[in-house]
N, C-alpha and C positions, 0 to 999 in steps of 0.2 A: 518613214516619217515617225520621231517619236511623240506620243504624244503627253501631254503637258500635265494628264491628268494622274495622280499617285496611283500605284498598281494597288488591286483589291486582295485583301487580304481573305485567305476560303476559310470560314468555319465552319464547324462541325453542325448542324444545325439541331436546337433542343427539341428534347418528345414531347410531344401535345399529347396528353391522355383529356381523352371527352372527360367531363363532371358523369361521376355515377349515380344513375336514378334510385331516389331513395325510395325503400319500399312503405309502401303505407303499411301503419301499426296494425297490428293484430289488434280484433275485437273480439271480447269472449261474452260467449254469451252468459247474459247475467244469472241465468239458472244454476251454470257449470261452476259459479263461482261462489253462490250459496251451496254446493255441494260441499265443495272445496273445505269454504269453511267449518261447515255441519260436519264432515266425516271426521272419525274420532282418531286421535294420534293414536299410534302404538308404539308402547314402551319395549324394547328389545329385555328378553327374559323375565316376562311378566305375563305372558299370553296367556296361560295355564292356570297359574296357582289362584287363582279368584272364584273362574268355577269351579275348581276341583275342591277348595275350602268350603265353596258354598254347600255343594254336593254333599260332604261327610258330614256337615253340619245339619242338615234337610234329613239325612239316615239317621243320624244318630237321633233326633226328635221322632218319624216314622218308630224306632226302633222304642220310645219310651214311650209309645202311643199305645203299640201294638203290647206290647208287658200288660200293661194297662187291661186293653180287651182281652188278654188270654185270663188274666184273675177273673175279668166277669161271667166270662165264658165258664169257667169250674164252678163260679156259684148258680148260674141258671141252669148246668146238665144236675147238680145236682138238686136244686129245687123243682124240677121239673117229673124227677123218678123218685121221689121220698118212699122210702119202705115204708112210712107209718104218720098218717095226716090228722091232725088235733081237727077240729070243730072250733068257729069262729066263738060260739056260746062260752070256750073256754079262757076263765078271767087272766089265768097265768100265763098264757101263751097271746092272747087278746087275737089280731086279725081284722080282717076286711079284704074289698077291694083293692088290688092291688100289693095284697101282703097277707095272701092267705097262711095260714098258721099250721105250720110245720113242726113236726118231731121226728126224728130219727136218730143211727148213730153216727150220720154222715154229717148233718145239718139239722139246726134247729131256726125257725124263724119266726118270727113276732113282731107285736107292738104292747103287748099284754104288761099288767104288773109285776109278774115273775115274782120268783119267793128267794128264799136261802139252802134251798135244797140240792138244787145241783148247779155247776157252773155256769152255762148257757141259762137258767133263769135268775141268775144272782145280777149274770149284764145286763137282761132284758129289765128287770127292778133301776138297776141306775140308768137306765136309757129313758125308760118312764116318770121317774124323780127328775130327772134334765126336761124333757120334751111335754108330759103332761101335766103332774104337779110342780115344770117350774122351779125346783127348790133345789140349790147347792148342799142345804143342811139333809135332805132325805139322799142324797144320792152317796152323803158321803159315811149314809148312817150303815149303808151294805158294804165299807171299805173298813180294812184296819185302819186304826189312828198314823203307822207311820206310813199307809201306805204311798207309792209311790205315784201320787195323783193328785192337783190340784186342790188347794186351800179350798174352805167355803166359799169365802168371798170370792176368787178367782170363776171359781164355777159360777155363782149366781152373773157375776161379770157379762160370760160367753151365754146364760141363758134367754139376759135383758139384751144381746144383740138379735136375738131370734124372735119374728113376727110371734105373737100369740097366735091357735088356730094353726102353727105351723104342726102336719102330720109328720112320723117318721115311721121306717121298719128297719127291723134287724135282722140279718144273716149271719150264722153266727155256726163255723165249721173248725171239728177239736183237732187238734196238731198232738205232732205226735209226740212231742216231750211234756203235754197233760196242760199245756195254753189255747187260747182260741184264738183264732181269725175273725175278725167283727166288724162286719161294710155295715154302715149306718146312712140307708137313706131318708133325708128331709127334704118334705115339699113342704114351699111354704107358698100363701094366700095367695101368692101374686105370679102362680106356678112355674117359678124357680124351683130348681132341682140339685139338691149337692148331697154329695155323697162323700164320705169319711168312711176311711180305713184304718182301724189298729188291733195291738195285739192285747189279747189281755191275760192275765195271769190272776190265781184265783188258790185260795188254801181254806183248808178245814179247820175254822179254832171253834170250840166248845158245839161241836157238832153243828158248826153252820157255814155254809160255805160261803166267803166273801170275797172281795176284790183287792188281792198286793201291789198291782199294779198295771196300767193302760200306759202301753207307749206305741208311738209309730211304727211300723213296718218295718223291715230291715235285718 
């Protein structure tokens, strides 16, 4: 018997794939993620050259430090051993606490009025015309006219920035092309402490020795 209904056609039948379970998101914890941001980026070929700038920079200061304390150091071995020590009672060399009053051929030191007789008391004279009489016109009375040194006015200038009452001393060691080395410390009222370094230069006109020139170090 045939029957009446159309023949079935076979196909192929399509893949069913299940739906994929989504994963649930990552949570980070909120610590991990202020690290994150806090940690510092790095620049590729830069790791180095910052501290190593900083470093020679940090020496090279340590190194003008130290300059510095090796000068003090040669003025305190030699204040320390003078072959031949003045007496405070003496007016040219003057002294005190803290600046006892030294002669030798190493080192002379003071605060005294000093004279025109030899070089180490012709500076101690203009260190005293600055610091105790105050006067631009007395300090510049122990220099040649063209010396190389500060106008009157200029001086009295630098004298009116200094407290009244402010003390000083001088150290004061000969070099050996016939100039001095001259650390001038000042304290002043308020016990600040500074301390100036130069060199100075000194000639014999009509048998008196005075001042050609005070310049910086160097």
């Amino acid at each position: 018997m045939i029957s009446s209904e159309p023949p079935r056609r076979y196909t192929t039948p399509e893949r069913y794939d299940p739906p994929q379970r989504l994963k649930p998101p990552v949570r980070l914890d909120p610590r991990q993620t202020l690290d994150r941001q806090r940690r510092p980026q790095r620049r590729p070929g830069r790791a180095h050259h910052g501290p190593l700038r900083f470093w020679w920079l940090g020496a090279f200061a340590i190194g003008g430090s130290l300059a510095t304390a090796a000068v003090v150091l040669v003025y305190s071995a030699a204040a320390t051993n003078p072959r031949q020590s003045a007496t405070v009672a003496d007016p040219v060399l003057g002294g005190g606490p803290g600046c006892e009053a030294t002669r030798s051929e190493q080192l002379v030191r003071g605060n005294g009025i000093g004279s025109t007789t030899t070089g180490p008391e012709v500076i101690l004279a203009f260190q005293h015309a600055y610091y105790v009489e105050r006067s631009g016109e007395a300090a510049r009375a122990v220099t040649t006219p063209d010396a190389s040194v500060p106008r009157v006015e200029v001086i009295d200038a630098g004298i009116a920035s200094i407290p009244p009452d402010s003390r000083h001393c001088v150290l004061i060691v000969p070099m050996n092309d016939g100039r001095f080395d001259v650390v001038i410390t000042e304290s002043r009222p308020n016990a600040t402490v500074r301390t100036y370094r130069q060199i100075v230069s000194v000639a014999d006109r009509d048998g008196a020795v005075i001042i050609t020139k005070i310049a910086p170090p160097g």
